[in-house]
C-alpha positions, -999 to +999 in steps of 0.1 A: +129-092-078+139-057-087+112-034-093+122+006-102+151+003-078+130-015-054+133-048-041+107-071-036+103-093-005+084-124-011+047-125+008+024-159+010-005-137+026-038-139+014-066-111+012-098-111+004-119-093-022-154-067-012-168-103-032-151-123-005-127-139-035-091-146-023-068-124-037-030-136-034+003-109-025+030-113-048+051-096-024+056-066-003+085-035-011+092-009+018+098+032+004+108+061+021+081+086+020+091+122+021+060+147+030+081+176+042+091+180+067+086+142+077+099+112+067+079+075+067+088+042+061+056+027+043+058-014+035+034-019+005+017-047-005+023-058-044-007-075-061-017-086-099-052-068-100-075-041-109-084-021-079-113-003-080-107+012-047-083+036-031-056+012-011-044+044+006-072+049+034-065+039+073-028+044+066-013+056+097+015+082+075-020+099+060-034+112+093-002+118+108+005+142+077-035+157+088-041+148+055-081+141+038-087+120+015-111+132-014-132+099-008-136+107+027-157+141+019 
């Protein structure tokens, strides 16, 4: 399934919610990432929710960039 250029790869993974609720992956797309002058290949997950939370944190490309998230301060 196309999605802005991107296609999807089908996912059967489960998460779970901060409520322990089950929370189902439609799927998962991979982009390139340019943060000069690096490059990284970041898989997303693709979910049908609300998040009320940043998804971003604990990536690997985000400290490897020395970067600080503002939720972090």
């Amino acid at each position: 399934m196309p999605i802005d250029g991107f296609h999807m790869k089908p996912n059967t993974m489960t998460v779970r919610a901060y409520d322990e609720t089950p929370k189902h992956i439609t799927g998962s797309i991979e982009i390139d990432l340019v943060i000069k002058p690096q490059l990284f290949l970041v898989t997303l997950q693709v979910m049908d929710i609300y998040p009320s939370y940043n998804m971003l944190l604990g990536k690997p490309w985000i400290h490897a960039i020395d970067a600080v998230a503002s939720s972090l301060h």
